[in-house]
C-alpha positions as a Markdown table, in Angstrom:
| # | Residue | x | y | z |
|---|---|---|---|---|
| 1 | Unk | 0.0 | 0.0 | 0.0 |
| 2 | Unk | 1.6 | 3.5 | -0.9 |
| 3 | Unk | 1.9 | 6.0 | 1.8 |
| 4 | Unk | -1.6 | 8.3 | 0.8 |
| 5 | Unk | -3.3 | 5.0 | 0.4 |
| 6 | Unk | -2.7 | 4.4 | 4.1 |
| 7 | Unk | -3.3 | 7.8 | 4.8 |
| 8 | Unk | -6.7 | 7.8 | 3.1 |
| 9 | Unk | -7.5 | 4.5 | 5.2 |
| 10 | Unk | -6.5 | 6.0 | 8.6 |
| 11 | Unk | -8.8 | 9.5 | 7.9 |
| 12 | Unk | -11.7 | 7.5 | 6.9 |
| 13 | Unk | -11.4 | 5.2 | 10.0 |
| 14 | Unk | -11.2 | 8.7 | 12.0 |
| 15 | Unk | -14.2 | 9.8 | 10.7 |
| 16 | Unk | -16.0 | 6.8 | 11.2 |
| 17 | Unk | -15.3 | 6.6 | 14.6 |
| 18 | Unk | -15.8 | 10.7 | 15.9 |
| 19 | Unk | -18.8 | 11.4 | 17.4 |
| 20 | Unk | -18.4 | 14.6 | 18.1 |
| 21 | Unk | -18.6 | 17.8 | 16.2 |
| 22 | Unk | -15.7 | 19.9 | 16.6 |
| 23 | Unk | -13.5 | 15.9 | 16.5 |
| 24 | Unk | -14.8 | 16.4 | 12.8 |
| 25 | Unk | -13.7 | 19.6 | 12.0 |
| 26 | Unk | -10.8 | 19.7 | 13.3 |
| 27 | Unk | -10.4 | 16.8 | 10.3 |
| 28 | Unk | -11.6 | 18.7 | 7.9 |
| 29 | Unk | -9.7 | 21.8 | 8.6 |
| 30 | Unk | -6.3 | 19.6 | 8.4 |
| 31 | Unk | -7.5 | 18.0 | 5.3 |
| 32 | Unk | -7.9 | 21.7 | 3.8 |
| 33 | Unk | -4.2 | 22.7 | 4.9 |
| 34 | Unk | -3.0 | 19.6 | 3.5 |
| 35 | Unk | -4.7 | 20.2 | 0.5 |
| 36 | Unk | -3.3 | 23.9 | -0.1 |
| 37 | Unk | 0.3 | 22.2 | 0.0 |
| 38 | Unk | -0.8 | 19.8 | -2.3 |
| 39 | Unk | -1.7 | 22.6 | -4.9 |
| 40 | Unk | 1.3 | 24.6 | -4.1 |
| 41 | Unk | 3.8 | 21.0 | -4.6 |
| 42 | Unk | 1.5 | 19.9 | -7.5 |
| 43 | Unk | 1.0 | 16.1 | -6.1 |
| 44 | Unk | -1.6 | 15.4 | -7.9 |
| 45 | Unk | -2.6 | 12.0 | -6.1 |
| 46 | Unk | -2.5 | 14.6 | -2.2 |
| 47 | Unk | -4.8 | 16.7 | -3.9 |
| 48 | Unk | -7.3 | 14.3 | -4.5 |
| 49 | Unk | -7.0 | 12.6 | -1.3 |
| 50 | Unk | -6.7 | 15.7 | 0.9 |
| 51 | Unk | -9.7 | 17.4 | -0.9 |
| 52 | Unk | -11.9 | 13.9 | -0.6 |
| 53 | Unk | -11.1 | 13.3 | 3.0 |
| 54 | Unk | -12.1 | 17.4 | 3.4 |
| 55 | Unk | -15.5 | 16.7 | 1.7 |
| 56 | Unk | -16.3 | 13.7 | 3.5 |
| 57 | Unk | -15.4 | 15.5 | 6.8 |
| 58 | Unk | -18.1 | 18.0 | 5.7 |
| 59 | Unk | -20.7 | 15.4 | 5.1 |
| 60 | Unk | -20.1 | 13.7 | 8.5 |
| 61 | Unk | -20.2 | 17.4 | 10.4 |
| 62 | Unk | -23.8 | 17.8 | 8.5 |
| 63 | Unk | -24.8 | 14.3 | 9.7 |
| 64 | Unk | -24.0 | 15.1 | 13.6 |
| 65 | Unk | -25.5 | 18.7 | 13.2 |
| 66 | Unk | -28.6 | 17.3 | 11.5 |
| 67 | Unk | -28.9 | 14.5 | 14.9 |
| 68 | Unk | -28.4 | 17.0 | 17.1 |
| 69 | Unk | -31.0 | 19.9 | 15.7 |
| 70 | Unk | -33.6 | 16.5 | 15.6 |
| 71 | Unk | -32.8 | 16.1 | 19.5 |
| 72 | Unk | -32.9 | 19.6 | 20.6 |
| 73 | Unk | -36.0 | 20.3 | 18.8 |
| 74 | Unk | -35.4 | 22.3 | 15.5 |
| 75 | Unk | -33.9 | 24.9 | 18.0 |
| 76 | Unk | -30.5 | 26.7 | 18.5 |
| 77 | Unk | -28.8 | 25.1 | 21.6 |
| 78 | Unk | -27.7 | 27.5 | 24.2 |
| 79 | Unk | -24.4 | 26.9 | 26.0 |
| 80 | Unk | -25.7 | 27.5 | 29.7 |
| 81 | Unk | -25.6 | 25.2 | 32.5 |
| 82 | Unk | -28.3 | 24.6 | 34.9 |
| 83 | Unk | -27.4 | 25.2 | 38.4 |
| 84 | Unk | -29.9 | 22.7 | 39.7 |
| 85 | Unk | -29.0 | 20.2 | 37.9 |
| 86 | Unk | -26.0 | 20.1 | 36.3 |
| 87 | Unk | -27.0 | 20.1 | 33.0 |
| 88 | Unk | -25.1 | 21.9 | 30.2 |
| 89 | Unk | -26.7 | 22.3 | 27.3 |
| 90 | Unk | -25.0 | 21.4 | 23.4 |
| 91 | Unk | -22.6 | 24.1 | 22.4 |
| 92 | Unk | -24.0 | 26.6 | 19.8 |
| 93 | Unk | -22.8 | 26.8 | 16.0 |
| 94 | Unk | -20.4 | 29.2 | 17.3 |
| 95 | Unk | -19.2 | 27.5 | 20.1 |
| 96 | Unk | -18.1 | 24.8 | 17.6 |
| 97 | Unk | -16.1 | 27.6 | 15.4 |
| 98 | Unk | -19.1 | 26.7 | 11.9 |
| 99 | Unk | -21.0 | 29.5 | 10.5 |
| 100 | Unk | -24.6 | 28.5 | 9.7 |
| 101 | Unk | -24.0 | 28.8 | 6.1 |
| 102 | Unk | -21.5 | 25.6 | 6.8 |
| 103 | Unk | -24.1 | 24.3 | 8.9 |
| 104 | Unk | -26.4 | 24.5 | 6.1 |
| 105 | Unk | -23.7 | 23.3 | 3.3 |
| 106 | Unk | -22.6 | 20.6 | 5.3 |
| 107 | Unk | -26.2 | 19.5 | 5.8 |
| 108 | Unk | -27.0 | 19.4 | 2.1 |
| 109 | Unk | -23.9 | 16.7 | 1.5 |
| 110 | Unk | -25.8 | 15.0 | 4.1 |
| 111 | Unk | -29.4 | 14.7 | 2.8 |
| 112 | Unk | -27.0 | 12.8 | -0.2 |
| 113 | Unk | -28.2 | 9.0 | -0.7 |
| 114 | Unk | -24.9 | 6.9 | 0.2 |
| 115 | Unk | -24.7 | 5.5 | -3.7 |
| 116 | Unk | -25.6 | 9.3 | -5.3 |
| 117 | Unk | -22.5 | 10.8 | -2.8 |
| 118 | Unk | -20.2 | 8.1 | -3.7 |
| 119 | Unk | -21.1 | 8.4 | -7.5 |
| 120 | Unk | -20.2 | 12.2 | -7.4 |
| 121 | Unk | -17.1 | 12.0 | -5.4 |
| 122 | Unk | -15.9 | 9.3 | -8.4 |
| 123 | Unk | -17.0 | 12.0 | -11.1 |
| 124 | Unk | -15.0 | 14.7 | -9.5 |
| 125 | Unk | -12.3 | 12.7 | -9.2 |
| 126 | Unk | -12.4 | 11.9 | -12.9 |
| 127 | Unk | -13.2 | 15.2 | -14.2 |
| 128 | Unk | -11.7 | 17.7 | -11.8 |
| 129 | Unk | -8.9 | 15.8 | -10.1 |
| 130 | Unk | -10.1 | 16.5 | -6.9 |
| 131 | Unk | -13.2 | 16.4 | -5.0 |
| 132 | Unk | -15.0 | 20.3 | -4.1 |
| 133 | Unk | -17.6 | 21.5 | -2.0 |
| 134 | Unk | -19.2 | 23.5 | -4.6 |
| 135 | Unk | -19.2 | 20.6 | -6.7 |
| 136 | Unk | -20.7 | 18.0 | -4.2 |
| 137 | Unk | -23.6 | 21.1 | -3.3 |
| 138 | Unk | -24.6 | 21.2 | -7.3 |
| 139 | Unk | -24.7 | 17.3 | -7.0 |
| 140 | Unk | -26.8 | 17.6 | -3.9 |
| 141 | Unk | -29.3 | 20.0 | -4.9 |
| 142 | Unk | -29.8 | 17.9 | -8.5 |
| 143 | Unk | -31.3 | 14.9 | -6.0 |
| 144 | Unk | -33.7 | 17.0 | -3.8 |
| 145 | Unk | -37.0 | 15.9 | -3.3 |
| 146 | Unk | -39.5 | 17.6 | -5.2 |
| 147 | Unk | -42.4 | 18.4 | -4.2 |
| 148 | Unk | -45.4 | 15.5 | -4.9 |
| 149 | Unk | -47.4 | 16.9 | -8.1 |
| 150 | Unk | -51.0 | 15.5 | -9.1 |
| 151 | Unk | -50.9 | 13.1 | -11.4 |
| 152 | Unk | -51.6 | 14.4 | -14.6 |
| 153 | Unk | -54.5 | 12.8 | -17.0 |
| 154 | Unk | -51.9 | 11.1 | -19.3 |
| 155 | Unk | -50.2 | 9.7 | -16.2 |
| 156 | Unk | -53.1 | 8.3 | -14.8 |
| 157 | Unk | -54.0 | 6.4 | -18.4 |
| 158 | Unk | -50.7 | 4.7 | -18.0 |
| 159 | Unk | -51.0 | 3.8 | -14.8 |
| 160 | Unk | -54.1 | 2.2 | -15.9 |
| 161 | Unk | -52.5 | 0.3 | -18.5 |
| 162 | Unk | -50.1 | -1.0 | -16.2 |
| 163 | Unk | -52.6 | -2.5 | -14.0 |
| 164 | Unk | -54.5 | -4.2 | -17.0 |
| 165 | Unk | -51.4 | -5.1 | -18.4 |
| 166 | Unk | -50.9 | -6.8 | -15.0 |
| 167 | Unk | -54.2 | -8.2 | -14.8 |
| 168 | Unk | -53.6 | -10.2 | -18.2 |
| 169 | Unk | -49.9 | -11.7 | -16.8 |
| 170 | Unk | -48.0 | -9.1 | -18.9 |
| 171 | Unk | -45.1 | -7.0 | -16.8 |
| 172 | Unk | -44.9 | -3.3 | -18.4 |
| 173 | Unk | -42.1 | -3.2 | -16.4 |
| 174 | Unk | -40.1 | -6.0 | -18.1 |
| 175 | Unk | -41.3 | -4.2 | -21.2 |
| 176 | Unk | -40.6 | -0.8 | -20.8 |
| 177 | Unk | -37.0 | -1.6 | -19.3 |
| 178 | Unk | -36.1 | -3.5 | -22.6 |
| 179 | Unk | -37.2 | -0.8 | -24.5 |
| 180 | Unk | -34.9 | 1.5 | -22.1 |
| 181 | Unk | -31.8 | -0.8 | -22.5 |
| 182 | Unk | -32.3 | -0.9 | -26.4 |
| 183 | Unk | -32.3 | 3.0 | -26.3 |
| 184 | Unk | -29.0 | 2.6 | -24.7 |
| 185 | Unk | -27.1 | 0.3 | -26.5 |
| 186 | Unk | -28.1 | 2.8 | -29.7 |
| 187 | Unk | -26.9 | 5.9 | -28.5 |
| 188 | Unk | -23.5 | 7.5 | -28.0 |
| 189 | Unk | -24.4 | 10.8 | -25.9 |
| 190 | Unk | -27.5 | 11.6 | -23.7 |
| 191 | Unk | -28.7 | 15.1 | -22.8 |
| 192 | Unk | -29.0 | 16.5 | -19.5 |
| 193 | Unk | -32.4 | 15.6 | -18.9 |
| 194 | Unk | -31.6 | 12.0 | -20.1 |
| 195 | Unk | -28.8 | 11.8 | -17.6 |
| 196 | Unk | -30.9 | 13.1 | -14.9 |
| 197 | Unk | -34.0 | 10.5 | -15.4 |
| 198 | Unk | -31.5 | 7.8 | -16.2 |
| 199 | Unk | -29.8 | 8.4 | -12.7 |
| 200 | Unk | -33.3 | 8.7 | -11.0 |
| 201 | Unk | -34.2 | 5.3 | -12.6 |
| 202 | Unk | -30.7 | 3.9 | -11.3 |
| 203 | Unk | -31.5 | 4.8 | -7.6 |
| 204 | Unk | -35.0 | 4.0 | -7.7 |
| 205 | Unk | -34.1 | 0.3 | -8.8 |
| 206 | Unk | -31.6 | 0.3 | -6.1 |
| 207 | Unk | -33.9 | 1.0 | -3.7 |
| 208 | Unk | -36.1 | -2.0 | -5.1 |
| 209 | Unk | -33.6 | -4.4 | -4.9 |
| 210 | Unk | -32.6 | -3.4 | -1.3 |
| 211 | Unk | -35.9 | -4.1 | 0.2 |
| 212 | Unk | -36.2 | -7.9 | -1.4 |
């Protein structure tokens, strides 16, 4: 194993273990010094390690700042002890050194579905050489829920034809997805909107073969 490769393994076991907040950042913030000398020595391989490790740092910060806004309520802690009984409460945002715009940053690479986080971190390794915030935050906000719209009348008729198609032993599904994979295997490039539907298609099947 070359040295970053154990490096890389060591950080990621770090992160899987800290539990708390400001264990995290302080990570995070050595990942970002490490990957400033990176730039500055032009090791291409640091960059990308120091800049993944920084992003993944970021996405477990959002994960303990999203547990601990569910346990206190929605509302901002406030660092004050109770002289009856002891208590202290959480530290505030400021207490841990992050702004609320990094709250809210670092929250958004949480919301990310494991597979959809991993997926991006690969891309911006292979198209950027390194892994950024502002790229993971565009990836993030590609995959946010939208809002549940009516079913429109077309919609509805093919839902329709699903479940007679159904009703007479014939799967739509198996179908449709043939039709899907022939599309494929005939085309060389896919638009943006192709891309996007393909990728929701991908996750949505994962999801489907998790729960069997």
């Amino acid at each position: 194993m070359t040295t970053q490769l154990v490096r890389y393994e060591q950080a990621r076991f770090a992160l899987a273990e800290c539990q708390r907040v400001d264990e995290v950042k302080d990570i995070r913030d050595k990942a970002e010094a490490m990957a400033a000398y990176a730039r500055q020595a032009k090791d291409t391989e640091l960059i990308q390690f120091a800049t993944e490790i920084k992003v993944r740092a970021e996405r477990k910060c959002g994960e303990l700042l999203a547990g601990a806004e569910k346990n206190d309520g929605g509302r901002p802690p406030r660092n004050q002890s109770n002289a009856t009984t002891g208590f202290t409460a959480p530290p505030t945002l400021a207490d841990m050194g992050i702004t609320k715009d990094q709250s809210s940053r670092y929250q958004s690479l949480a919301s990310m579905s494991e597979e959809h986080f991993e997926t991006a971190v690969a891309t911006a390794k292979d198209t950027a050489g390194e892994v950024t915030t502002a790229f993971m935050l565009r990836e993030a906000a590609k995959r946010k829920d939208r809002p549940t719209k009516p079913l429109s009348k077309k919609d509805q008729e093919r839902l329709q034809h699903l479940a007679e198609a159904k009703a007479r032993g014939v799967s739509m599904i198996t179908t449709y997805a043939r039709l899907t994979l022939t599309a494929l295997h005939s085309q060389t490039e896919f638009s943006d909107d192709e891309v996007d539907i393909l990728s929701e298609l991908a996750e949505a099947i994962q999801k489907v073969s998790v729960t069997q």
